[in-house]
C-alpha positions as CSV (number, residue, x, y, z in Angstrom):
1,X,-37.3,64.6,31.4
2,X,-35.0,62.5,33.3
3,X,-31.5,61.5,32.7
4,X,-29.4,58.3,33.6
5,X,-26.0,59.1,35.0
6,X,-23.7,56.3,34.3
7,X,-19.6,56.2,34.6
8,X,-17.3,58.1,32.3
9,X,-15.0,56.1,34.1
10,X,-14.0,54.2,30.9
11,X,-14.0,57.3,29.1
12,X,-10.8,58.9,30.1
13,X,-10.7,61.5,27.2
14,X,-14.1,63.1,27.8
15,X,-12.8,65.0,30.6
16,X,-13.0,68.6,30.3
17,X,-9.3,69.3,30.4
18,X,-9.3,67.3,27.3
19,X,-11.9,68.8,25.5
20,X,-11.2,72.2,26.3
21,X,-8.6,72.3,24.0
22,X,-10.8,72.5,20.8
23,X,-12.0,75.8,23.1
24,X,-10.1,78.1,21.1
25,X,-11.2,76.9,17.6
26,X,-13.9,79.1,17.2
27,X,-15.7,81.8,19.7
28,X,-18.8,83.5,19.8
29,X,-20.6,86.3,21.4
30,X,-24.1,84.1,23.1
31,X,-26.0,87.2,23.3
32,X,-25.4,88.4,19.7
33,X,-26.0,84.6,18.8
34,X,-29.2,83.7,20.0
35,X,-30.7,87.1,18.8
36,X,-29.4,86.0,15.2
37,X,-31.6,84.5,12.3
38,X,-29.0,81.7,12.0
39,X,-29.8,80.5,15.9
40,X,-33.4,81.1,15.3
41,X,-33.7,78.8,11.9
42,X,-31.7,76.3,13.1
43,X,-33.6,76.2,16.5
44,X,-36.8,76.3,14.4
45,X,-35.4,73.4,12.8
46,X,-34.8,71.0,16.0
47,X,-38.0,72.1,17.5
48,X,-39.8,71.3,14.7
49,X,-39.1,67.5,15.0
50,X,-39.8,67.5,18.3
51,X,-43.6,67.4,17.3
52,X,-43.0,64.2,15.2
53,X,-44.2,61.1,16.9
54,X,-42.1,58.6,14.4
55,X,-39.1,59.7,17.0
56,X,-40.8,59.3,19.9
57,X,-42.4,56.2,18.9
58,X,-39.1,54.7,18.2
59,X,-37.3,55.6,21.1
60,X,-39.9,54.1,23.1
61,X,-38.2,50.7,22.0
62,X,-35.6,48.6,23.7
63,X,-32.5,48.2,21.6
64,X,-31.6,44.1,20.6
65,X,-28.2,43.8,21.7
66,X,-26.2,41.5,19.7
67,X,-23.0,39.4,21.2
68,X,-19.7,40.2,19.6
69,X,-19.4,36.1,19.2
70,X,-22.5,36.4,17.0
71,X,-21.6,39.1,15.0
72,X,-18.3,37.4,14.5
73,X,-19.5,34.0,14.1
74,X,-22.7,34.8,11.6
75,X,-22.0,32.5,8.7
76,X,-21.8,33.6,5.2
77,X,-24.6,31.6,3.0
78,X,-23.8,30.6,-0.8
79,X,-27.0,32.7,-2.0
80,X,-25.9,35.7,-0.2
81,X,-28.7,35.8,2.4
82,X,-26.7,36.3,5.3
83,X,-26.3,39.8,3.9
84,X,-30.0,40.6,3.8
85,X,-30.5,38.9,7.3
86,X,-27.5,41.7,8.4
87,X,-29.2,44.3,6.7
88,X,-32.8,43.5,8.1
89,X,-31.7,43.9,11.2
90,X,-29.7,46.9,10.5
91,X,-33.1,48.4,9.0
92,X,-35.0,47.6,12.1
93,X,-32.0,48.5,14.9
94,X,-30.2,51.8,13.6
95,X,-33.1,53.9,13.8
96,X,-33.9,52.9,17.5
97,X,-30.2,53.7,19.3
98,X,-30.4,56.7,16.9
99,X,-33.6,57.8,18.7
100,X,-32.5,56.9,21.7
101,X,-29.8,59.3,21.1
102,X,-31.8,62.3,20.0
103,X,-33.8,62.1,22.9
104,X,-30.3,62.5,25.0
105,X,-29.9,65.4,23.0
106,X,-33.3,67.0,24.4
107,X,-32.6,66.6,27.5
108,X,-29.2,68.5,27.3
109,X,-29.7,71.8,29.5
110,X,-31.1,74.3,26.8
111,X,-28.0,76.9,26.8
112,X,-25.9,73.5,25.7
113,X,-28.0,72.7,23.3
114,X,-28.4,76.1,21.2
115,X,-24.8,76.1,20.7
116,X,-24.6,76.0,17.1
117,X,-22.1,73.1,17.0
118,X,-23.8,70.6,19.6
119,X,-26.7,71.8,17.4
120,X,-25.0,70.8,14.2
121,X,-24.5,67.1,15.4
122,X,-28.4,66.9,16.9
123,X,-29.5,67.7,13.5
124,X,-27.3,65.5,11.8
125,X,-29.2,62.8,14.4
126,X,-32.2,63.9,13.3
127,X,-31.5,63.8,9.7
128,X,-30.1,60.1,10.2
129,X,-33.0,59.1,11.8
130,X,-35.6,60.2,9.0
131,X,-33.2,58.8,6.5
132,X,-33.2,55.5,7.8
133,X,-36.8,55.7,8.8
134,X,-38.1,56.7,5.9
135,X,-35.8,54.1,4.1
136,X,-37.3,51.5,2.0
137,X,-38.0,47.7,3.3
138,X,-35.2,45.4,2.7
139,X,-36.9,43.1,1.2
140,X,-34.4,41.3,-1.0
141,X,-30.4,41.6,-2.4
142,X,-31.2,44.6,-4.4
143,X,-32.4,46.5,-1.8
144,X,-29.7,45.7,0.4
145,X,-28.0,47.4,-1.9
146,X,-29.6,50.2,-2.1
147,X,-29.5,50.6,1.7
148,X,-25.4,49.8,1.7
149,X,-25.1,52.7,0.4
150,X,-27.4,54.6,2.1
151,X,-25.3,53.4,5.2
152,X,-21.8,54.4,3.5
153,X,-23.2,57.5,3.1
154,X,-24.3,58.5,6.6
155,X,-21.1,57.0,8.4
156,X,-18.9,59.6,5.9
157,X,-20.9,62.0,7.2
158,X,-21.0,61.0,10.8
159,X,-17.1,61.0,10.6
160,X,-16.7,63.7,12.5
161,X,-19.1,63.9,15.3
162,X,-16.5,63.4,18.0
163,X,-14.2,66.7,17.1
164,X,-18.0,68.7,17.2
165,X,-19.1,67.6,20.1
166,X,-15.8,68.1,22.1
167,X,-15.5,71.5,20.4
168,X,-19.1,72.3,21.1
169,X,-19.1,71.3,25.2
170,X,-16.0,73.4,25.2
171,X,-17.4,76.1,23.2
172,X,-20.2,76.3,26.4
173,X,-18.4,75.3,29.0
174,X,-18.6,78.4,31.3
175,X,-22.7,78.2,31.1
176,X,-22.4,74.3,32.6
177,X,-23.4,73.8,36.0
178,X,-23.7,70.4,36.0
179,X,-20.7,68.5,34.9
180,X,-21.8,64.8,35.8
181,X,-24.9,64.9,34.0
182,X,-22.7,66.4,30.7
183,X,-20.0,64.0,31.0
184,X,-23.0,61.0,31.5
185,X,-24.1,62.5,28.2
186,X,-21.2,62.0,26.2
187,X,-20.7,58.7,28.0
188,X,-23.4,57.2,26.6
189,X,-24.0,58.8,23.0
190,X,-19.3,58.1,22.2
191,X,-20.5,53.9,23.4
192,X,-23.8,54.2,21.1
193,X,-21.5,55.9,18.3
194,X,-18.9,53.3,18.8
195,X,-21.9,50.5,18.4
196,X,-23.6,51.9,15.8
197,X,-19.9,52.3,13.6
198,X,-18.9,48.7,14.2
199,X,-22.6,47.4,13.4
200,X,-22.7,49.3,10.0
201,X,-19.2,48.8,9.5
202,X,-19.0,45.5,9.8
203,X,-22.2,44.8,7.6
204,X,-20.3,46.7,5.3
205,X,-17.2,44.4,5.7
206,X,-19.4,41.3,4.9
207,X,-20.8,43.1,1.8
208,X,-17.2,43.2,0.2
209,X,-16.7,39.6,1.0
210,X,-20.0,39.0,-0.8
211,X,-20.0,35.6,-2.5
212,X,-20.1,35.5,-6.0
């Protein structure tokens, strides 16, 4: 599968001296690891999705950028409807840049990605994805309700994907031989993070302002 390397330039604290200060969090013994029941549920687990077309499917989409001006300037309707327009597209654009990101997380080399905490974060992907998937239609203001707080939900448990992932790349760092393609890697799944957050959050910021 191929990768797209793009700048970390931007990203000044993805560098490995930075990260490899969550190295001493936790350590492990690889062989005694990967011969464990633990890896080889969990394992189970990812590969099992991997036979699932719905993620495939999806990725195969292109994601519909929106411009900060038109999140910003999206006006607020008397009727509430702006909401369920937010949500709509919400329902039709989280699961695609969530895809997208799985995907990046099968292609990571395959001694990265059996680390149980780079592991922990695909499967919390994974579990996103079929959550959202899965979700209801939108269809009207009580089932943008419904998927508000299926949305609150997943970004308290998304909170904390940053600290895994720099503890897990440190965690491995001595079995990476290819630094550019790891540091592409978080370059692009930190800016979809970021996008995803403000999306979400900001639908969520317009659902407190609610009229009425």
């Amino acid at each position: 599968m191929s990768s797209v390397v793009i700048s970390c330039s931007r990203l000044p604290l993805l560098s490995f001296r930075h990260l490899s200060g969550y190295s001493q969090k936790r350590s492990w013994s690889d062989d005694v690891y990967y011969r464990s029941t633990e890896y080889r549920e969990r394992s189970t687990s990812v590969t099992s999705f991997y036979n699932q077309s719905a993620i495939d499917n999806i990725a195969a989409k292109s994601s519909i950028r929106l411009t900060p001006t038109t999140i910003l300037y999206a006006g607020k309707s008397p009727d509430n409807s702006h909401l369920l327009k937010s949500a709509q597209y919400l329902y039709n654009e989280l699961p695609v840049r969530i895809a997208h990101r799985i995907v990046g997380f099968r292609g990571l080399p395959f001694i990265v990605g059996c680390n149980p905490t780079i592991l922990q974060v695909h499967e919390m992907y994974i579990r996103a994805f079929h959550i959202l998937f899965k979700h209801p239609p939108v269809i009207d203001l009580r089932s943008e309700e419904t998927y508000t707080e299926t949305l609150k939900q997943l970004l308290d448990e998304h909170k904390d994907v940053v600290t895994l992932l720099a503890e897990g790349f440190s965690e491995c760092r001595k079995h990476l031989q290819n630094e550019g393609m790891i540091k592409a890697f978080l370059d692009r799944t930190l800016k979809s993070r970021l996008g995803i957050r403000m999306l979400a959050e900001h639908h969520l910021a317009l659902h407190s302002e609610k009229v009425g």
